[in-house]
Structures are given as structure tokens and as C-alpha cells.
C-alpha positions in Angstrom: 306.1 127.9 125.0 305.7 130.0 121.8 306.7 132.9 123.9 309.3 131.3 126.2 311.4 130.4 123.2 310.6 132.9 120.7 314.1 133.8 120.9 316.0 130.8 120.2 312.8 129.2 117.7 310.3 130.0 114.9 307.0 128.2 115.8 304.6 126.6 113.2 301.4 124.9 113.8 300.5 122.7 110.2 296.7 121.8 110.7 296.3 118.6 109.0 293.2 116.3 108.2 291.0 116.0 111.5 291.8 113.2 113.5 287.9 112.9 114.8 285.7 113.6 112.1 281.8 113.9 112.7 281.6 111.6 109.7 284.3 109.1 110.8 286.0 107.9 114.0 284.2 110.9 115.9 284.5 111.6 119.9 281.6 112.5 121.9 281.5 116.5 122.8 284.3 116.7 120.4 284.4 119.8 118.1 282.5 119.0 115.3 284.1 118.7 112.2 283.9 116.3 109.4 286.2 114.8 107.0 287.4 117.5 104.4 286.6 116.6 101.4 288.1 120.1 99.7 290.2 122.7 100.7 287.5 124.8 101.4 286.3 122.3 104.3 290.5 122.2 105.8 290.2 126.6 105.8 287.0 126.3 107.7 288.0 123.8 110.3 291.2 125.8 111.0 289.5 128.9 111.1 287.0 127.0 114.1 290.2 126.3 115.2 292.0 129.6 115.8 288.5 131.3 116.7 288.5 128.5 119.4 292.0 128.5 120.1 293.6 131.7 118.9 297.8 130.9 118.1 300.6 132.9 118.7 302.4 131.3 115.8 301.8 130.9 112.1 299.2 128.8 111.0 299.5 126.7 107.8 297.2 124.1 106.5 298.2 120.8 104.8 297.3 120.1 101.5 294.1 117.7 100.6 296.7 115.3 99.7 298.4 115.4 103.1 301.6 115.5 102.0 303.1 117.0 105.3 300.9 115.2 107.6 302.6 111.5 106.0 306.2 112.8 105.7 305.5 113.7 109.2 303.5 110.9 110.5 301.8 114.0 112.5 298.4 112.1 112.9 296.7 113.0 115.0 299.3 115.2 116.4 303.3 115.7 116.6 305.8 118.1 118.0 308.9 118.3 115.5 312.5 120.2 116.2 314.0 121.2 113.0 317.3 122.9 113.2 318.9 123.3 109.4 316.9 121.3 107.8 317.1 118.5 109.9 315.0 116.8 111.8 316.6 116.8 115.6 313.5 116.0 117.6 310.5 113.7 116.6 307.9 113.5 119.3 305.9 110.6 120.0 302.4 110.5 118.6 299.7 112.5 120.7 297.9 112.7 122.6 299.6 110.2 124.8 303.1 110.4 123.3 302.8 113.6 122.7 305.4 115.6 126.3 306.1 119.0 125.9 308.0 118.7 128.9 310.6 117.2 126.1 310.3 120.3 123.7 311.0 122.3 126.6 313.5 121.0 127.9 315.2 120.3 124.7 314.9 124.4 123.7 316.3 125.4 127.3 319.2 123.1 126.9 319.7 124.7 123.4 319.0 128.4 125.1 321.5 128.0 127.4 324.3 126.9 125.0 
């Protein structure tokens, strides 16, 4: 997508705190990670991350006192359209809310304005 739209969007992934923490509501065969408890702990887990799961877009990391991640409501993942400042797509909450298929078609519609 980061590709296909390059031209009409700027792409940015914000990691925020980990939604399945080894030391907290934890998956089996998830990646594991545990709760950050400094920033240290948030640059580690994102750099797992990328060496995981390498992005074609800038990566920025929330603070410890997740300030983006409630303004966003982005736990455990969101997809956000913000065009001037304003918010004109909000995504539902992943991962079953969470339709790219909507992103897409929302940034073709827009690319073929």
C-alpha cells in the first residue's frame, strides 16, 4: 500500500505499548515481548519489530506515557487518514476491525480525483 499510494500519502507507522506482552495478556507463539517499562524496552521491541518486519515507511515510537496511542485509541492497532490536520478516516480497532480494503479504497478514490 506504502508503495501504491506513495504518491497521493506520507505513511507512518507509531509503535505503541505491546498489545500481548510476555508479562501480561500474552498469546501463545507470539513474539515475545514484555510490558515496557522504559523507553529503552519500547526502542528494543520496535527494533524486533522492523528486524522482523522491515517498513517502507517511517517508524516512530510512542512515548512511555502513550500519549498518541489514547488520543488515537490505536490499541492494539488502527489505520488513521489525516488530510490537513484532520482526521478523515478512523479505522475500526484491529485486528478484526482493522480492513485495509477501506484505506485502499479510500486513497484510490482520492487518487483518482
Amino acid at each position: 500500500m506504502t508503495e501504491d499510494f506513495s504518491g497521493v500519502a506520507d505513511f507512518v507507522l507509531v509503535y505503541i505499548a505491546e498489545a500481548h506482552p510476555t508479562d501480561g495478556w500474552a498469546i501463545k507463539g507470539n513474539v515475545e515481548v514484555a510490558n515496557h517499562k522504559a523507553m529503552e524496552d519500547r526502542v528494543a521491541a520496535t527494533q524486533k519489530m522492523l528486524s522482523m518486519e522491515p517498513q517502507s515507511c517511517p517508524v516512530l515510537l510512542d512515548l512511555m506515557d502513550d500519549k498518541c496511542n489514547k488520543a488515537f485509541a490505536a490499541l492494539p492497532e488502527r489505520l488513521y487518514i489525516v488530510q490537513d490536520g484532520i482526521i478523515v478516516y478512523k479505522g475500526g480497532v484491529g485486528p478484526f476491525e482493522y480492513k485495509l480494503s477501506e484505506v485502499d479504497n479510500f486513497l484510490s478514490n482520492y487518487n483518482n480525483q
